[in-house]
KEBA-210886 format. One record per residue: residue number from 1; residue in three letters; x, y, z of N, C-alpha, C in turn. Coordinates in steps of 0.02 Angstrom, whole numbers. Example, Ala and Ser with C-alpha at 12.3 -4.5 7.8 and 13.67 -1.06 7.14 Angstrom:
BEGIN
MARLUM | n | res | n.X | n.Y | n.Z | ca.X | ca.Y | ca.Z | c.X | c.Y | c.Z
MARLUM | 1 | ALA | 660 | -284 | 390 | 615 | -225 | 390 | 660 | -165 | 390;
MARLUM | 2 | SER | 642 | -112 | 354 | 684 | -53 | 357 | 645 | 2 | 394;
This chain:
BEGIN
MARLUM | n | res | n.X | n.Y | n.Z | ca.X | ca.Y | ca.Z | c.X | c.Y | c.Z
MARLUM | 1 | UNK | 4388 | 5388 | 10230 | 4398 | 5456 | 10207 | 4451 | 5461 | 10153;
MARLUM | 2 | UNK | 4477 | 5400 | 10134 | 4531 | 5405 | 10087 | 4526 | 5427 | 10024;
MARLUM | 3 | UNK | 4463 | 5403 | 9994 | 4435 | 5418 | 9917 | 4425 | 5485 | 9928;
MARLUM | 4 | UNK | 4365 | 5523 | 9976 | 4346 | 5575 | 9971 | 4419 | 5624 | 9961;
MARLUM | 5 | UNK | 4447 | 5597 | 10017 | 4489 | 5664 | 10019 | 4547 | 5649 | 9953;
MARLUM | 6 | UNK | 4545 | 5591 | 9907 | 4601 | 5594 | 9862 | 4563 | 5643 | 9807;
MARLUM | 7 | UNK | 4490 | 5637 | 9799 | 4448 | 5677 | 9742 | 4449 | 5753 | 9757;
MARLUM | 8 | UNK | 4449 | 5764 | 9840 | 4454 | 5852 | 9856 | 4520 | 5873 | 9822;
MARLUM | 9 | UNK | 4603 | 5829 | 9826 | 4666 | 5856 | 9797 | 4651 | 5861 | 9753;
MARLUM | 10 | UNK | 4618 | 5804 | 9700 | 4608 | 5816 | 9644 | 4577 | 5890 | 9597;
MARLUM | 11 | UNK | 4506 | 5877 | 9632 | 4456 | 5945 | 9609 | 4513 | 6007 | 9619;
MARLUM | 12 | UNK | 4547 | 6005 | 9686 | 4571 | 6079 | 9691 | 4625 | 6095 | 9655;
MARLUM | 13 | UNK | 4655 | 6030 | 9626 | 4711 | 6043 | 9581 | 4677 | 6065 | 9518;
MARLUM | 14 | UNK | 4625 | 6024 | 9499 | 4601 | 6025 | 9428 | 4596 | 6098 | 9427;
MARLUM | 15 | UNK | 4554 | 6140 | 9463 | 4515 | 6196 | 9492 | 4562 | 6269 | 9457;
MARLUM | 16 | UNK | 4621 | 6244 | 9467 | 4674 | 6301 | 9448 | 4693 | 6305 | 9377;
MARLUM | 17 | UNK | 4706 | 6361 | 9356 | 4717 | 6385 | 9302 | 4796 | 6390 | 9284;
MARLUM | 18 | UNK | 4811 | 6346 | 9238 | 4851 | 6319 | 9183 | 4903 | 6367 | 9127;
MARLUM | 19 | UNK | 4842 | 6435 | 9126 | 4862 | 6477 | 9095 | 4891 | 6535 | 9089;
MARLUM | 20 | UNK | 4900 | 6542 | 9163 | 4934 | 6604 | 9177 | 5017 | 6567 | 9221;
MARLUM | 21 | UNK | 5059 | 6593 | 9189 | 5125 | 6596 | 9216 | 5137 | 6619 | 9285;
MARLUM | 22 | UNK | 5156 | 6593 | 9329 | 5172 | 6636 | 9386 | 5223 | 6650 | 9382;
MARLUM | 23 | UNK | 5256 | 6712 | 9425 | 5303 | 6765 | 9403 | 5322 | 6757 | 9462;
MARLUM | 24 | UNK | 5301 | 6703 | 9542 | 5346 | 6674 | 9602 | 5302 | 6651 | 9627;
MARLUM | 25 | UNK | 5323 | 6601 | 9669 | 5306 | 6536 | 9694 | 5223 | 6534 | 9736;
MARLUM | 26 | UNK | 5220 | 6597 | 9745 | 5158 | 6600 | 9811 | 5143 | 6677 | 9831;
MARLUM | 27 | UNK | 5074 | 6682 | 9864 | 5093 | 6748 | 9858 | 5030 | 6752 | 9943;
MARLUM | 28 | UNK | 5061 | 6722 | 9985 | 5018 | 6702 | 10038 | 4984 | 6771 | 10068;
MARLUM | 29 | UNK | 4911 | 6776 | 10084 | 4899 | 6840 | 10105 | 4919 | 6861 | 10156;
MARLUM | 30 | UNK | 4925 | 6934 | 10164 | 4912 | 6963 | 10224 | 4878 | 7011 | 10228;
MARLUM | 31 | UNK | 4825 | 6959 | 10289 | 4772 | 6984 | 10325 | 4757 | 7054 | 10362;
MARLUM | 32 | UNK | 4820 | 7060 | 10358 | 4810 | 7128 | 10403 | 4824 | 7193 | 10385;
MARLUM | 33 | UNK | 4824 | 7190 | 10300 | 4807 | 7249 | 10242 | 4727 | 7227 | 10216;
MARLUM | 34 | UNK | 4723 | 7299 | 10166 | 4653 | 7274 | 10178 | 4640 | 7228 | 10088;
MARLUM | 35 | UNK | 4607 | 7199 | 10073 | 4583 | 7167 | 10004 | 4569 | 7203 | 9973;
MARLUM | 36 | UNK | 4585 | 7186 | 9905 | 4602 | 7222 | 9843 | 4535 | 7199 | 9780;
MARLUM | 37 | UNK | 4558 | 7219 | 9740 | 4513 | 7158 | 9660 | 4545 | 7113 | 9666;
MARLUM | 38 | UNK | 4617 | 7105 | 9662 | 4667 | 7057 | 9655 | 4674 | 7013 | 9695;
MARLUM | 39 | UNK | 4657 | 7033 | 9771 | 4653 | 6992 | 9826 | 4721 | 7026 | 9872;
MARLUM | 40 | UNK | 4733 | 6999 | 9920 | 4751 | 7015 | 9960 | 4826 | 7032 | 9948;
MARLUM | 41 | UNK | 4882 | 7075 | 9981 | 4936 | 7094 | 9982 | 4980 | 7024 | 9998;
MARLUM | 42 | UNK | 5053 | 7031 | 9965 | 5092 | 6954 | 9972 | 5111 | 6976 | 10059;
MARLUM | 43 | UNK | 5129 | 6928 | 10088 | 5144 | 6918 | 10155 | 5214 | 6910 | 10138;
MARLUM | 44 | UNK | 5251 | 6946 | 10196 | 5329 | 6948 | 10165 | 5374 | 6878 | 10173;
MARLUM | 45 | UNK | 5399 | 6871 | 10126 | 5408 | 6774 | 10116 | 5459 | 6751 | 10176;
MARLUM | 46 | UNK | 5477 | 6790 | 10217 | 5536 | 6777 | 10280 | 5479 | 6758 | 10332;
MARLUM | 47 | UNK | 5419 | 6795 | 10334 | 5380 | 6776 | 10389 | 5320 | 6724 | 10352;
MARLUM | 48 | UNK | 5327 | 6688 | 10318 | 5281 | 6637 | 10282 | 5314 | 6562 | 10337;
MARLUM | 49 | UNK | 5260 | 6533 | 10362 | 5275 | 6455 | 10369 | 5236 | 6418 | 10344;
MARLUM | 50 | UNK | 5242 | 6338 | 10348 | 5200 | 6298 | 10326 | 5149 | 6312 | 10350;
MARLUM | 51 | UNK | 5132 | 6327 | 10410 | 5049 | 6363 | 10440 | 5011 | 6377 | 10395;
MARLUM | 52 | UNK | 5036 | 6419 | 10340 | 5022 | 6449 | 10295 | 4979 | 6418 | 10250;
MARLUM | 53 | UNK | 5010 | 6375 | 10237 | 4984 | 6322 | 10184 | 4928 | 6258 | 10221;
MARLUM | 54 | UNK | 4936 | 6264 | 10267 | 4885 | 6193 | 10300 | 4808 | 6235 | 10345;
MARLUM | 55 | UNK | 4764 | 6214 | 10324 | 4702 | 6241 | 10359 | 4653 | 6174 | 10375;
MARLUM | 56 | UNK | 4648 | 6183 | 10441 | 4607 | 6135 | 10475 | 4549 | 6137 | 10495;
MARLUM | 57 | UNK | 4501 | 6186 | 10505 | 4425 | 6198 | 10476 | 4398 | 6150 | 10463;
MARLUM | 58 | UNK | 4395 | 6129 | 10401 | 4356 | 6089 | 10372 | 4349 | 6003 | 10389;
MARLUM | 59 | UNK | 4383 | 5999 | 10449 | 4382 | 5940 | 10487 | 4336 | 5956 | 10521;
MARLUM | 60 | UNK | 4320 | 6000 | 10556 | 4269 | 6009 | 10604 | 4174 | 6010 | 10589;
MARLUM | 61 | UNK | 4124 | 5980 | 10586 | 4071 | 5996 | 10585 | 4024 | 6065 | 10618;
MARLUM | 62 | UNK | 4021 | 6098 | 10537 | 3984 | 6172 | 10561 | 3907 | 6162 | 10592;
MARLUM | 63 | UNK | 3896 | 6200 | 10630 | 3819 | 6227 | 10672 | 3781 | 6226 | 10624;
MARLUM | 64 | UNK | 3724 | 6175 | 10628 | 3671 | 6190 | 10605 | 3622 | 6183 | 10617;
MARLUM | 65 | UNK | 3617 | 6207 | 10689 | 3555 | 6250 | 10737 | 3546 | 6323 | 10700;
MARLUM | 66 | UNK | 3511 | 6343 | 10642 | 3507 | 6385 | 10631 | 3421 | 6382 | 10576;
MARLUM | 67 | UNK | 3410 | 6445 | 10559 | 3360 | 6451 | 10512 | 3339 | 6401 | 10461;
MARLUM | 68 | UNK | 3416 | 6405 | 10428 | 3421 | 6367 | 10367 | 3424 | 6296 | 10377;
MARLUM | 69 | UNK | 3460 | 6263 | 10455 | 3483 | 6222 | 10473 | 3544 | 6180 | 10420;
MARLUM | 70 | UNK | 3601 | 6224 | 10413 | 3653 | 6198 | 10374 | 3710 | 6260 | 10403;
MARLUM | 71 | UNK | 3771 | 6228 | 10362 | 3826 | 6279 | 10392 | 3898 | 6249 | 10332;
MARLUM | 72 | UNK | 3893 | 6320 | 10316 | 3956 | 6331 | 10272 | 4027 | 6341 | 10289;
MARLUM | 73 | UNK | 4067 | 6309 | 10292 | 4140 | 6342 | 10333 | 4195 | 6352 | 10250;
MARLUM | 74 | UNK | 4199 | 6399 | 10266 | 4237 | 6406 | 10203 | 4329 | 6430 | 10194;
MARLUM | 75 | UNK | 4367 | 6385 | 10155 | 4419 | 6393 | 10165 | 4458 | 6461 | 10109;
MARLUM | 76 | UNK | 4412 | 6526 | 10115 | 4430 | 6588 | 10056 | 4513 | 6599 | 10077;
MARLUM | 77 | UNK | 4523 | 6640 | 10036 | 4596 | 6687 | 10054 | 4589 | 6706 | 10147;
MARLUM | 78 | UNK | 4540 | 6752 | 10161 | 4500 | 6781 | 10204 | 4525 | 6704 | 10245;
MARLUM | 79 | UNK | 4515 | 6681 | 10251 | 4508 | 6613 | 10307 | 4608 | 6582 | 10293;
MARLUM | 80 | UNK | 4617 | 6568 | 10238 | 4647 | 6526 | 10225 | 4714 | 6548 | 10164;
MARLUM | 81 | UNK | 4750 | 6590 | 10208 | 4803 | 6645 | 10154 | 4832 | 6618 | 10112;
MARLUM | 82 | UNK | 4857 | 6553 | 10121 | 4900 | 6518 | 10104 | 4859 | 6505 | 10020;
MARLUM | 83 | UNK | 4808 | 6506 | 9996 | 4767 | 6507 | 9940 | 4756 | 6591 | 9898;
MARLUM | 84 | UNK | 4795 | 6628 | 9923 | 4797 | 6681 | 9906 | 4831 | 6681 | 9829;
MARLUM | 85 | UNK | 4792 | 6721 | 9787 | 4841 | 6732 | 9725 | 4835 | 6658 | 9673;
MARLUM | 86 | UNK | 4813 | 6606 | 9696 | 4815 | 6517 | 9691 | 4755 | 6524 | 9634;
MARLUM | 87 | UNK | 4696 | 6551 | 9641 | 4641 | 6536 | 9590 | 4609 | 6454 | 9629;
MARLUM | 88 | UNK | 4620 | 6447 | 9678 | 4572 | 6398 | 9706 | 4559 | 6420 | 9762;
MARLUM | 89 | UNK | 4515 | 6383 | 9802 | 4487 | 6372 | 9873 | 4437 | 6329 | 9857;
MARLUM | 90 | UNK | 4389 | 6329 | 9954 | 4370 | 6262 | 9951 | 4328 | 6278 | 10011;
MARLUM | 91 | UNK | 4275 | 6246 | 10023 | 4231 | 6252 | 10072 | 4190 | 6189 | 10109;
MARLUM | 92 | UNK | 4166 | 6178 | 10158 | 4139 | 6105 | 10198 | 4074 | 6160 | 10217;
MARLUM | 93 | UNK | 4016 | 6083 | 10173 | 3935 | 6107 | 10195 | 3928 | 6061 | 10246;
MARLUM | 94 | UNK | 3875 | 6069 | 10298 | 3846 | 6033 | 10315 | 3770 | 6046 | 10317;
MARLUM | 95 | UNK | 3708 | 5991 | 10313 | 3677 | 5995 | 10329 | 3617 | 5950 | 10355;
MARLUM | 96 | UNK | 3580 | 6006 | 10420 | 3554 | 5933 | 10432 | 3494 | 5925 | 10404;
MARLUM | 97 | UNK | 3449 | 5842 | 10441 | 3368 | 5825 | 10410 | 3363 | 5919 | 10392;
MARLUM | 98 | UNK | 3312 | 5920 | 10340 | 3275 | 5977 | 10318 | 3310 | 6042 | 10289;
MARLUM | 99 | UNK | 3389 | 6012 | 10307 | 3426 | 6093 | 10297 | 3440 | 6093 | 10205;
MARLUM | 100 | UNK | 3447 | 6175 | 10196 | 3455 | 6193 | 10131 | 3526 | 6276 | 10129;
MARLUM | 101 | UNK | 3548 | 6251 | 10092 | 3582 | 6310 | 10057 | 3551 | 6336 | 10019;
MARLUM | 102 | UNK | 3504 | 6410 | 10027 | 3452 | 6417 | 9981 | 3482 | 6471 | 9917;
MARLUM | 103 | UNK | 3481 | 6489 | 9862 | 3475 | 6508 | 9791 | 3547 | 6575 | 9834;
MARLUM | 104 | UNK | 3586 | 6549 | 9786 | 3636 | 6609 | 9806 | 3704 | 6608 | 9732;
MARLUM | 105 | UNK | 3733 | 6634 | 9739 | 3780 | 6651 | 9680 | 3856 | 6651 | 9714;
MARLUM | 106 | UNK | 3919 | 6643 | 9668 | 3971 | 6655 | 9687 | 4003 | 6695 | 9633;
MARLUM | 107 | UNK | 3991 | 6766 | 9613 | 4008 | 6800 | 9567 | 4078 | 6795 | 9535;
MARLUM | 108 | UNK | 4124 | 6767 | 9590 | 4198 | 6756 | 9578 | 4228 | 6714 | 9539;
MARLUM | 109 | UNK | 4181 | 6659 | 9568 | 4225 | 6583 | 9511 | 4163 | 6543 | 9524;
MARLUM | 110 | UNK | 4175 | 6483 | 9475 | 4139 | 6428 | 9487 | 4159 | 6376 | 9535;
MARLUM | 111 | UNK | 4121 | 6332 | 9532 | 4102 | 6272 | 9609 | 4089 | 6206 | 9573;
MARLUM | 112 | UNK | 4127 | 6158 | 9628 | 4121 | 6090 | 9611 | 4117 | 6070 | 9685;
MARLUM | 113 | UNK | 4073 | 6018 | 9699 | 4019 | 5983 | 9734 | 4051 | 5906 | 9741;
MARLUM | 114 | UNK | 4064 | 5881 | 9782 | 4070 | 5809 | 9815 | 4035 | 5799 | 9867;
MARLUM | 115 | UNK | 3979 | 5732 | 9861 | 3938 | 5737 | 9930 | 4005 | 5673 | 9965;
MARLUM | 116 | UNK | 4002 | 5679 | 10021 | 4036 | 5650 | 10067 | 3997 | 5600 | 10111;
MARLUM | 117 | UNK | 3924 | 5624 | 10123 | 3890 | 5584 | 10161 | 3815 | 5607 | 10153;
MARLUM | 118 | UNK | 3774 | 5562 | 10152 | 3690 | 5570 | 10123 | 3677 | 5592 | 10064;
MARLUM | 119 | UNK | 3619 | 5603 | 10063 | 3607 | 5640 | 10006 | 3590 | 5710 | 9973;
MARLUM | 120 | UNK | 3592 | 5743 | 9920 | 3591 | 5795 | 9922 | 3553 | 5824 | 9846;
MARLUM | 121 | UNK | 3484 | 5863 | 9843 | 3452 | 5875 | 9802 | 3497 | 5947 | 9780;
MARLUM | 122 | UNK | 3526 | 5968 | 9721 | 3583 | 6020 | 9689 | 3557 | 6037 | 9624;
MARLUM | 123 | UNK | 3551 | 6115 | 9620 | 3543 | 6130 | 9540 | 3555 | 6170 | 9553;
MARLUM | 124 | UNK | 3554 | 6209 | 9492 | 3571 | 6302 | 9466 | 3514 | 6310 | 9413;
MARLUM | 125 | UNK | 3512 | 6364 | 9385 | 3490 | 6419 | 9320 | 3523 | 6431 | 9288;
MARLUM | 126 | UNK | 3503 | 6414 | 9232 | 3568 | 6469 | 9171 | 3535 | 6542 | 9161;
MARLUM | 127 | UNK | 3563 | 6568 | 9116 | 3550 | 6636 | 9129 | 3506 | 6636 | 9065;
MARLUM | 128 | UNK | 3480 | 6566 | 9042 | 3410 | 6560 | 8997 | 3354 | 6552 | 9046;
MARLUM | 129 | UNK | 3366 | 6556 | 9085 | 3307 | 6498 | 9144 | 3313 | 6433 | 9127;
MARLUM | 130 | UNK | 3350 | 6406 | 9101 | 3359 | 6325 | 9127 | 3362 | 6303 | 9182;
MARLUM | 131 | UNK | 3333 | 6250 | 9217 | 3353 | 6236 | 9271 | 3376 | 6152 | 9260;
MARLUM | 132 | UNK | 3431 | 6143 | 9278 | 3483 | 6083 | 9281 | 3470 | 6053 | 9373;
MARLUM | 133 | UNK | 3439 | 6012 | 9387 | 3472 | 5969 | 9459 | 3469 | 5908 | 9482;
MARLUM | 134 | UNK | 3473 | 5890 | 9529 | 3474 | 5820 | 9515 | 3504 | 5789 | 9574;
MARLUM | 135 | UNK | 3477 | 5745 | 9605 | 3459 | 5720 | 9689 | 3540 | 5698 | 9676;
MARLUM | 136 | UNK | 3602 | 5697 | 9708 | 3671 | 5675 | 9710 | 3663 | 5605 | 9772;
MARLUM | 137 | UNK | 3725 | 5561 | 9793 | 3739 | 5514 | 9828 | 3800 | 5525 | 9843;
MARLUM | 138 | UNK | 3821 | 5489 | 9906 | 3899 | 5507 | 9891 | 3947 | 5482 | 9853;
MARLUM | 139 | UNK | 3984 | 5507 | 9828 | 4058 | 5531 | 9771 | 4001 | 5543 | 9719;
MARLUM | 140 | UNK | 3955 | 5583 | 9709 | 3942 | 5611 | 9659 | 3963 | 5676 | 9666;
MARLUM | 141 | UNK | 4001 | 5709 | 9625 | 4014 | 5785 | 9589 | 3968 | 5819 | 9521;
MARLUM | 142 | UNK | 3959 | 5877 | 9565 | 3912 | 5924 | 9513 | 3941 | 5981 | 9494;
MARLUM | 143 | UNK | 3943 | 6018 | 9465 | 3981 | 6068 | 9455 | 3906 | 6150 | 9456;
MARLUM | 144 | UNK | 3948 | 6181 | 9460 | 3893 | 6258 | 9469 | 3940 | 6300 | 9416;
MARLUM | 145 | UNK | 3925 | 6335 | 9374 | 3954 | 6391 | 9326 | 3965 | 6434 | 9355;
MARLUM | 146 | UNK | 4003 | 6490 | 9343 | 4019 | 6551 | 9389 | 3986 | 6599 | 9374;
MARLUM | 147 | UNK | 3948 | 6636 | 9434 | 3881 | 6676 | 9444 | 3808 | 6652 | 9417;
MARLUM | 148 | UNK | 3814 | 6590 | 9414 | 3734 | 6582 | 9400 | 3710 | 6564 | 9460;
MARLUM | 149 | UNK | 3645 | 6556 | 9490 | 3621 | 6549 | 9552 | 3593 | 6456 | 9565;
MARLUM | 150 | UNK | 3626 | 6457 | 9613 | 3611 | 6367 | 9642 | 3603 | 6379 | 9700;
MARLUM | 151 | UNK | 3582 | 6297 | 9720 | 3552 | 6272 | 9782 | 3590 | 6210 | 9806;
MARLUM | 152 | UNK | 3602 | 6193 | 9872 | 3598 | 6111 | 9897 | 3538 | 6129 | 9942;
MARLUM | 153 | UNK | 3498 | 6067 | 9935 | 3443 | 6052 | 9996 | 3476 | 5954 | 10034;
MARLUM | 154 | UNK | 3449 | 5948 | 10083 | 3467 | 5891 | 10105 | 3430 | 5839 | 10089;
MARLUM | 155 | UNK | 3443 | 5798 | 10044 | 3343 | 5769 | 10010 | 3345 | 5697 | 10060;
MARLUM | 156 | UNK | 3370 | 5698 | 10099 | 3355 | 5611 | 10142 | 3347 | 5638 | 10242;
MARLUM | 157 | UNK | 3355 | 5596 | 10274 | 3315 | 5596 | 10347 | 3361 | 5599 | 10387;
MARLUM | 158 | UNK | 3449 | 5599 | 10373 | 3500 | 5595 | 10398 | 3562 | 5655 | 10384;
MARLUM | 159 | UNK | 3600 | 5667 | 10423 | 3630 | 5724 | 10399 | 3672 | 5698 | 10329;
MARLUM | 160 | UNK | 3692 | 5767 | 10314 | 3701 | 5745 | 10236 | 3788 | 5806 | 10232;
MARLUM | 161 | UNK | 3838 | 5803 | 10196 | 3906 | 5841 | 10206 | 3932 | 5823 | 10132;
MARLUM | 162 | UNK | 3937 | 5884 | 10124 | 3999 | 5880 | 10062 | 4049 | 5938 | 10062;
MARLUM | 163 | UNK | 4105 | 5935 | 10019 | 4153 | 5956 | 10009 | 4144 | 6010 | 9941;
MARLUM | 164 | UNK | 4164 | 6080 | 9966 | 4175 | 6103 | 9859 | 4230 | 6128 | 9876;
MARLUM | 165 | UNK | 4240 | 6158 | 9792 | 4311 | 6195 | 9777 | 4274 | 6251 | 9736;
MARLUM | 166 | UNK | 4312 | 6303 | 9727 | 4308 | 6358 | 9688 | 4363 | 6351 | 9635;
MARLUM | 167 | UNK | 4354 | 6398 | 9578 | 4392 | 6423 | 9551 | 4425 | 6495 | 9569;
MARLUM | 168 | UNK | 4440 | 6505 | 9613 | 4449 | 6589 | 9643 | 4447 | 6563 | 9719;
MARLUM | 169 | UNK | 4510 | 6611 | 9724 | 4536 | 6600 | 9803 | 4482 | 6654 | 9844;
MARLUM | 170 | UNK | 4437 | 6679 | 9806 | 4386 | 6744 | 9848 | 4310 | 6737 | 9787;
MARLUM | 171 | UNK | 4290 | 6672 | 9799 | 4215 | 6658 | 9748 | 4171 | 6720 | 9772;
MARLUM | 172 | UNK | 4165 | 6751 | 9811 | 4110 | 6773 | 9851 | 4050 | 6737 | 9865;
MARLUM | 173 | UNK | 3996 | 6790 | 9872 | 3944 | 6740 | 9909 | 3881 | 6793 | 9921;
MARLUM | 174 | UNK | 3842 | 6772 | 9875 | 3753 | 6823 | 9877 | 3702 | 6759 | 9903;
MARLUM | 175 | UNK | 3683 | 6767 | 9960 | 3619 | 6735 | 9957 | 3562 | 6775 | 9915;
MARLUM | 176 | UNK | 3516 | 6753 | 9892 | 3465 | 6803 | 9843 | 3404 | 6798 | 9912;
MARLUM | 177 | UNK | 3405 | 6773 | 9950 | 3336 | 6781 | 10005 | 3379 | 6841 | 10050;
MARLUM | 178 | UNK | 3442 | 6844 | 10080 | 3461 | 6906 | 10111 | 3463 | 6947 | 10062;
MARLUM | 179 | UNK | 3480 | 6973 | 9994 | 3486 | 7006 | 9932 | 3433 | 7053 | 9942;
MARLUM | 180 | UNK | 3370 | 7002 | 9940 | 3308 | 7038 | 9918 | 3283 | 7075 | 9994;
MARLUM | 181 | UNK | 3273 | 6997 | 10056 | 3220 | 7005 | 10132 | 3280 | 7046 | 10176;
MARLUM | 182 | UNK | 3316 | 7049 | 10173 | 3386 | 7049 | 10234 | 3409 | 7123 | 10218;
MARLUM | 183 | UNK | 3389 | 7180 | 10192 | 3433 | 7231 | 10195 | 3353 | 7302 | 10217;
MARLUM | 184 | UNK | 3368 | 7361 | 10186 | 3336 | 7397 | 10192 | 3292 | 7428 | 10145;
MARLUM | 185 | UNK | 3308 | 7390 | 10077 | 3271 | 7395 | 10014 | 3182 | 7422 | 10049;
MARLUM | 186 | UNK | 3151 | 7458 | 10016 | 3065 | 7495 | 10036 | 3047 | 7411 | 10016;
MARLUM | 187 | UNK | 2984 | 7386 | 10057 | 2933 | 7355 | 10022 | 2903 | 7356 | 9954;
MARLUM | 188 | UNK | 2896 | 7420 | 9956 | 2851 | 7428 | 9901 | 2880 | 7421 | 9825;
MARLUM | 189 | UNK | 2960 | 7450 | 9820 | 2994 | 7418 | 9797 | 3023 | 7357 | 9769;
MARLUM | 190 | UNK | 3035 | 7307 | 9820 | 3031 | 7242 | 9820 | 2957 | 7204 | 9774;
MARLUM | 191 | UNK | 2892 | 7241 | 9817 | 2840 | 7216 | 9764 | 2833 | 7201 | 9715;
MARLUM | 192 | UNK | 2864 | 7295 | 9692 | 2859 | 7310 | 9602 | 2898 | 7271 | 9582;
MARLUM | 193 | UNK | 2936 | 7253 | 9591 | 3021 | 7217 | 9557 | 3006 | 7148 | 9575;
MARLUM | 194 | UNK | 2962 | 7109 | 9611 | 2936 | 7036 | 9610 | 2892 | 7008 | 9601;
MARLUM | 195 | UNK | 2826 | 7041 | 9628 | 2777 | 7042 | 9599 | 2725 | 6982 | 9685;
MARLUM | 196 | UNK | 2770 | 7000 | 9737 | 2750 | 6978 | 9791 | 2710 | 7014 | 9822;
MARLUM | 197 | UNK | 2649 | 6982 | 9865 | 2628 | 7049 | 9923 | 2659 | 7057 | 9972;
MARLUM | 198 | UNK | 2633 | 7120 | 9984 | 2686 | 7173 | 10052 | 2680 | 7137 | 10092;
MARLUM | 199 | UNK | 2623 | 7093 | 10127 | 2616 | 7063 | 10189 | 2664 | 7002 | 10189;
MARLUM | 200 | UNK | 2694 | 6971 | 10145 | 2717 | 6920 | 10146 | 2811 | 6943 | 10148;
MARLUM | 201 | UNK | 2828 | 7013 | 10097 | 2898 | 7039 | 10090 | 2892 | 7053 | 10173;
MARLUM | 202 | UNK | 2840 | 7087 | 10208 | 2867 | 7115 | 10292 | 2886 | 7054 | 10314;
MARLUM | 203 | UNK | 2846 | 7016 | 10312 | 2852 | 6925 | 10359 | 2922 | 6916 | 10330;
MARLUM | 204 | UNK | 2951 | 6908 | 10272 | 3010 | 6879 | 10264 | 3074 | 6945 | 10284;
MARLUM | 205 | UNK | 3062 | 6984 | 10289 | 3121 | 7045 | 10300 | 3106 | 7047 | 10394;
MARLUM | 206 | UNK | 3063 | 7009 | 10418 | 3055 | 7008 | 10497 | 3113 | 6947 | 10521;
MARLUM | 207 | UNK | 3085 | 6899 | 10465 | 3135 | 6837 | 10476 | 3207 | 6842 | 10464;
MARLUM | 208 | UNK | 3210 | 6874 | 10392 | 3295 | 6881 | 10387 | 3349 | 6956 | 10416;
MARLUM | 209 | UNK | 3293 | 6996 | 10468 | 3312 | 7046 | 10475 | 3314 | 7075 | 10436;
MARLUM | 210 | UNK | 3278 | 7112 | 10372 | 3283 | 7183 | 10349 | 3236 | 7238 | 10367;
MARLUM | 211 | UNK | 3220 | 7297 | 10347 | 3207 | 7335 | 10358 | 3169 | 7371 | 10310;
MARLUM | 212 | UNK | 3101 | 7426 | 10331 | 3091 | 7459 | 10285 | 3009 | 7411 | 10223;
């Protein structure tokens, strides 16, 4: 685990921005005001500990007994205060045989990709319709632009784990299958605007829970 984890310091250092001056040392959140544009309120620096700064998450392997069969644990502000105000964070995929992170966006910042273990089929869109991807191994890094829409799928027979970073301590996070199947948007709607049939938008808004 020595390489991987010397390339995660790395990426997350690289990750941060160079260009803005800070005006004091840290600005750790607190959780228990509510989030801003800016991100979260400073936590008052008498009650800051190293706690603060260390998050252990991403040691653990996420659930992926699920739909998708994969699992995102993500280290945001929201999770991980001590990245508050920082312009980085960082997140642990897992996934297993068959699992996919399917077409989603991080409107906030961009993403960089280290597989850690198996393999992993990764692309995006530009906002030409290009499509860029390309089956990864491990210590390969890919990078994702900020708000264009990507994927990991698991392309081999074994579980497969990698590591990213953001540029933004709060990337967010759109899946485009809950976007579209997962809310209360009309069918018929959805149709006009995709060009799918109704029988197939009900089947997928049954699966991802939406409505309507």
């Amino acid at each position: 685990m020595i390489l991987p984890l010397f390339f995660i310091s790395y990426l997350l250092l690289a990750s941060s921005s160079s260009s803005h001056a800070a005006v004091q040392d840290f600005c750790v959140g607190d959780l228990t005001a509510p989030q801003g544009p800016a991100g979260y309120s400073c936590k008052n620096p008498s009650n800051v500990t190293v706690n603060d700064f260390v998050y252990s998450a991403l040691g653990i392997a996420g659930k992926t007994s699920n739909l998708i069969k994969a699992a995102v644990t993500p280290a945001f502000a929201a999770q991980f205060p001590g990245v508050n105000g920082l312009g980085i964070s960082s997140a642990r995929i897992d996934l297993a045989p068959g699992g996919v992170v399917p077409f989603h966006t991080h409107p906030g910042g961009s993403e960089i990709l280290i597989v850690l273990q198996g393999t992993i089929s990764a692309g995006f869109v530009s906002s030409a319709n290009t499509v860029y991807f390309k089956t990864l191994k491990v210590a390969d890094i890919m990078v994702f632009p900020q708000g264009l829409l990507h994927f990991q799928v698991n392309a081999g027979n074994t579980v497969a784990q990698a590591y990213v970073s953001f540029s933004s301590s709060s990337p967010g996070l759109q899946l485009l299958d809950y976007a579209l199947f997962g809310n209360n948007l009309p069918t018929e709607l959805i149709a006009a605007t995709t060009f799918l049939d109704s029988a197939q938008i009900k089947k997928l808004k049954a699966v991802l829970g939406g409505t309507g």
